[in-house]
C-alpha positions in Angstrom: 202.5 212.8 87.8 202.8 216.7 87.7 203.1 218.0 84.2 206.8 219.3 84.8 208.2 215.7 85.6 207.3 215.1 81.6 209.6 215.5 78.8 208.1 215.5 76.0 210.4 214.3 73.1 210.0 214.5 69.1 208.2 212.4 67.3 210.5 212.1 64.4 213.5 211.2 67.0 211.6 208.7 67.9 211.0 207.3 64.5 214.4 207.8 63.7 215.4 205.5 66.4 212.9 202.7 65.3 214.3 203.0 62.2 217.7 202.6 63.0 217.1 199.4 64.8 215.3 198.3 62.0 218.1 199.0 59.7 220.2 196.6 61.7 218.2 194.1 61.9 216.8 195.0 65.3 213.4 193.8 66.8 212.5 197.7 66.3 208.4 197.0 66.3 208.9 195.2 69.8 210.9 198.3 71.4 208.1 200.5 70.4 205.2 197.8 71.5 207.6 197.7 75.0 207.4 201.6 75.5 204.1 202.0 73.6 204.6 204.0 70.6 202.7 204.5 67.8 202.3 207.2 65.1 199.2 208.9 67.0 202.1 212.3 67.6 202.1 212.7 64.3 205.2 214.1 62.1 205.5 217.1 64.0 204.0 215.7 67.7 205.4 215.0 70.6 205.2 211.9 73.0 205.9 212.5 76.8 207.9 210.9 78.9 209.0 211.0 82.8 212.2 211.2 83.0 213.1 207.4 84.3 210.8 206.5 81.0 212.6 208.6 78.9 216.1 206.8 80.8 214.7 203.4 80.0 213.6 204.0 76.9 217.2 204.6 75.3 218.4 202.4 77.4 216.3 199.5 75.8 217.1 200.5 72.1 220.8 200.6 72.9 220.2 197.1 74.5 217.9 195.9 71.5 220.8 197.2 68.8 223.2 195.7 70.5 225.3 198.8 69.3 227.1 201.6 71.5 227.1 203.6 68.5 223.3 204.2 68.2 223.7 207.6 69.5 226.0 208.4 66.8 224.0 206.3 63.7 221.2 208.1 64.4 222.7 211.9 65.0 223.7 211.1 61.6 220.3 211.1 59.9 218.6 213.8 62.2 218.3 216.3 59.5 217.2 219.8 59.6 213.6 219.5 59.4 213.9 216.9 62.0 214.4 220.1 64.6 210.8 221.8 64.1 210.6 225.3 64.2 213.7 225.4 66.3 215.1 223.9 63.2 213.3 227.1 60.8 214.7 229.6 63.0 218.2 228.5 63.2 218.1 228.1 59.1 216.4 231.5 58.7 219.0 233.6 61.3 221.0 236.3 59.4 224.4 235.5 60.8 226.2 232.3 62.3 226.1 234.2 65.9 222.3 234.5 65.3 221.7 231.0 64.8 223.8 230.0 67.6 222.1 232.3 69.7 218.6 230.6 69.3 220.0 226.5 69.6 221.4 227.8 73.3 217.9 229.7 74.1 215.5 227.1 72.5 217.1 223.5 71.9 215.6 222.1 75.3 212.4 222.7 73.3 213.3 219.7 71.0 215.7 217.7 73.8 214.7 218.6 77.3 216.8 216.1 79.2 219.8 218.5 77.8 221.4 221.9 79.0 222.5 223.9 76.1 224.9 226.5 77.2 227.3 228.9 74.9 230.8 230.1 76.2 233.0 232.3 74.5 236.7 231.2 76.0 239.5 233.2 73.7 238.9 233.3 70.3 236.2 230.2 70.3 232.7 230.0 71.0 231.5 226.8 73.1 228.4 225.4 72.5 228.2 222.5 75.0 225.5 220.0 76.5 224.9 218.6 79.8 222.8 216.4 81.8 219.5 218.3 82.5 219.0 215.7 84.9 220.3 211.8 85.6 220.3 209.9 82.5 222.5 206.7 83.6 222.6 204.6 80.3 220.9 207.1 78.0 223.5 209.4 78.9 225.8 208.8 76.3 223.2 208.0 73.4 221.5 211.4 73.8 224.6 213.4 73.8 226.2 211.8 70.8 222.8 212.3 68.6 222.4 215.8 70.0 226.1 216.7 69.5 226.5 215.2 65.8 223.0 216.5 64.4 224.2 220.1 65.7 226.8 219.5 64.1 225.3 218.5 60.5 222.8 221.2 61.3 225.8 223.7 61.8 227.4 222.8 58.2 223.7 223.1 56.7 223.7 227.1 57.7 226.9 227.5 55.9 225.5 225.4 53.2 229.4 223.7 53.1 232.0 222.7 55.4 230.6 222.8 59.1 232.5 225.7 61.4 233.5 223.5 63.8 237.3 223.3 64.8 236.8 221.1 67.6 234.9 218.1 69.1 234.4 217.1 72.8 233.2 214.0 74.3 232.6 213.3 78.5 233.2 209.4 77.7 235.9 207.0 76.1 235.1 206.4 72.7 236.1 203.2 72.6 236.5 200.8 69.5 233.7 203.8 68.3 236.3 206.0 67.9 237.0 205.3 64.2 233.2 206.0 63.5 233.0 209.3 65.5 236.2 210.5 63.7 234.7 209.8 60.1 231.0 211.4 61.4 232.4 214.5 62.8 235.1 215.0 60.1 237.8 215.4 62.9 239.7 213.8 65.5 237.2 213.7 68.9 238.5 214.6 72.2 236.5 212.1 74.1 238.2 212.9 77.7 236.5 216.1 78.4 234.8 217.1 81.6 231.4 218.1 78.7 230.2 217.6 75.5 231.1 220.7 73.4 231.4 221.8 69.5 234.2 224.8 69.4 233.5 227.5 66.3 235.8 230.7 66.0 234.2 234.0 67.1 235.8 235.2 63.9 233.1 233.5 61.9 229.8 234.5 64.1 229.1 237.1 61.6 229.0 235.1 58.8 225.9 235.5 56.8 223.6 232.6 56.2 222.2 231.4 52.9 219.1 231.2 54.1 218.7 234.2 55.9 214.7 235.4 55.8 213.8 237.9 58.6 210.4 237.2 58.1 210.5 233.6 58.4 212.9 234.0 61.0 210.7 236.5 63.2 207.9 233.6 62.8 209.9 231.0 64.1 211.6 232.9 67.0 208.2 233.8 67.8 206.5 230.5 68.3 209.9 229.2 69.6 209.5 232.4 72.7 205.3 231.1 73.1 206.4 227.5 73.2 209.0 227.9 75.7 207.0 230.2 77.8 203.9 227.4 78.1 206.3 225.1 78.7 207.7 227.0 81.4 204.8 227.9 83.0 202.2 224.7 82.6 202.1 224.3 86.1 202.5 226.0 89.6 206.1 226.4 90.8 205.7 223.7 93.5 204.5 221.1 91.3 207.5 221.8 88.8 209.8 221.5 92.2 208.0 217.8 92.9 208.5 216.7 89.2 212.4 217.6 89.9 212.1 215.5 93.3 210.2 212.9 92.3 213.8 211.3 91.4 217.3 209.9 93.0 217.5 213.8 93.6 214.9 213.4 96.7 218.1 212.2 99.0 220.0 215.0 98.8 217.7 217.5 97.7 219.9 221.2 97.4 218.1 224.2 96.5 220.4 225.2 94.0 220.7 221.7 92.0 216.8 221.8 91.8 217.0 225.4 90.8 219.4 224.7 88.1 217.0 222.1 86.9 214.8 224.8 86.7 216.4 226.8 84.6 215.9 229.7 87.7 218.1 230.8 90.6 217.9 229.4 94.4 216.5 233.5 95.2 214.5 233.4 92.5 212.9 229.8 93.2 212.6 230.4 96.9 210.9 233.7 95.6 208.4 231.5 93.4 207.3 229.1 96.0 206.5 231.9 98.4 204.2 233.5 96.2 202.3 230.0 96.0 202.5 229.9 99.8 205.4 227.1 100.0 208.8 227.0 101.0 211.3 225.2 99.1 212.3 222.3 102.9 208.4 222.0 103.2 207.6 221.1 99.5 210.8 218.6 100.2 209.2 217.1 103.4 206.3 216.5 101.6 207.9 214.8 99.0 209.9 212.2 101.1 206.8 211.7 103.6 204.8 210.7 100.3 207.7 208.4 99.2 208.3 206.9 102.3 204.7 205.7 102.9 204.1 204.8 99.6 206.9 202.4 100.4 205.9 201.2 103.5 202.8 200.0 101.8 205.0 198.4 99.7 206.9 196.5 102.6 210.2 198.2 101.9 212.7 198.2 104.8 212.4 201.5 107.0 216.3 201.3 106.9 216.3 201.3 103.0 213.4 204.3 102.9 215.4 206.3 105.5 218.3 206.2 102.9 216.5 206.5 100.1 214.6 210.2 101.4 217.8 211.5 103.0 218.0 210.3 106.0 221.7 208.8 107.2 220.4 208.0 110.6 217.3 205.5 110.6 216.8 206.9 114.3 216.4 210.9 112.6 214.0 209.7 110.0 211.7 207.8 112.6 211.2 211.6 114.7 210.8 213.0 111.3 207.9 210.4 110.0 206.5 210.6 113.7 206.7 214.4 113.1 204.8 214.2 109.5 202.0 211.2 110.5 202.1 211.0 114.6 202.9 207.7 114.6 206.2 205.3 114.1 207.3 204.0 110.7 206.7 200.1 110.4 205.9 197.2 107.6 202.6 198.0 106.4 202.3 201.6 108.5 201.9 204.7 106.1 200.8 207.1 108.6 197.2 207.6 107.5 194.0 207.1 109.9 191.2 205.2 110.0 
């Protein structure tokens, strides 16, 4: 698997989780046996995950709790030092605005199947989250703990109340509501289009306790080097298969996989080129690999033309002749001899 299909998450979110389950009475040793964890990251590693791992692994400790809160229980206890030196920048920035500023540069650092984004709309500052990619079930865990430990990181800064005015939710609540209301210290607006905390711009100057431009300058810089070997682990076209090597395969767009990217459609098209690729070849590629690894598997040639884009069984059939020279069948990947 290409390094850019991993996301590496945490360690102490990890634990955190574990011990949440525990704390309810949860079989939390068999969720970590079932997705193999163990303390060899360390308190400040990381353990990586593809991103259908990462998927089932929330999944399954929402499942073992037997709680649709767990999101929310343990957003709760995700204190500051639980956030690295993302965490040490954000608690060392000179003004609200300053702080703000790093979460929306650098908080994929610490959750990578998010999108941080800030909005100014009137007199409020958004900072929202979205899907960095399909989440299905973990969806709704990941936001909540992301959401609800900004927001306890948020009232840290101002070492009192947190800034927020308002709450937004993309999912009903349900009979959570209650909890998510006494959490969040206000009413939550749980029928939004995106997860979003609303701060007035009249308070992005405010100055912060814990302001130290030294400590800060340390942390912003290893926040900048982490991001850029993240960012730059691996060749462009291998960070473009890591993106395909999911549901988005079927309908792969240019400017979805760019997005994922954190890059433009120009700019990505741009990238490949310079690695000799084009962004339809790289996707060919792709879906002639999945469809004879599922072949081999005896998988329907109507399900596989479906499943790599193709409506029309007939298209995909000149297309896999195209890739292999021969006709898809049970048991027929294409390769020779």
């Amino acid at each position: 698997m290409p390094e850019s299909a991993l996301l590496r998450i945490p360690t102490p979110y990890l634990r955190q989780i574990a011990a949440q389950l525990a704390r309810s009475g949860a079989d939390a040793e068999g969720w970590r046996a079932r997705h193999g964890l163990d303390d060899r990251g360390g308190s400040l590693g990381t353990v990586a995950f593809s991103a259908p791992g990462l998927v089932a692994l929330v999944a399954d400790a929402v499942a073992t709790a037997r709680d649709p809160a767990l999101g929310l229980l343990v957003g709760e206890r995700l204190a500051a030092a639980a956030h690295g030196v993302v965490g040490h920048a954000v608690l060392h920035s000179r003004t609200l605005g300053e702080a703000l500023d790093v979460l929306v540069r650098y908080a994929a650092l610490r959750m990578p199947a998010l999108v941080f984004e800030g909005a100014i709309e009137g007199g409020t500052w958004w900072l929202r989250l979205r899907p960095a990619m399909p989440l299905g079930a973990a969806e709704r865990p990941l936001i909540e703990a992301s959401l609800l430990a900004l927001h306890r990181l948020l009232a840290t800064l101002l070492d009192g109340p947190s800034p927020v005015t308002a709450v937004q939710l993309p999912h009903p609540l349900g009979r959570e509501r209650a909890l998510a209301t006494a959490l969040f210290g206000q009413a939550v607006d749980d029928a939004a289009a995106v997860a979003g905390l609303a701060i007035p711009r009249a308070v992005l100057d405010a100055r912060l306790p814990l302001a130290d431009p030294e400590a800060f300058a340390l942390a912003e810089r290893q926040c900048r080097e982490d991001l850029a070997r993240r960012d730059h682990a691996t060749r462009w076209t291998d960070r473009l298969r890591g993106v395909l090597s999911g549901p988005l395969l079927a309908h792969a767009d240019v400017g979805v996989c760019a997005r994922l990217l954190a890059t433009s459609p120009r700019s990505l098209h741009r990238h490949l080129a310079t690695e000799g690729a084009r962004f339809r070849t790289v996707v060919d590629q792709a879906r002639r690999e999945r469809a004879e690894q599922w072949l081999r598997e005896g998988v329907p040639v109507e399900a596989i033309a479906s499943a790599v884009g193709y409506g029309d069984v007939a298209n995909f059939r000149r297309a896999f002749r195209r890739w292999t020279g021969v006709a898809p069948g049970p048991g027929r990947d294409g390769r020779r001899g």
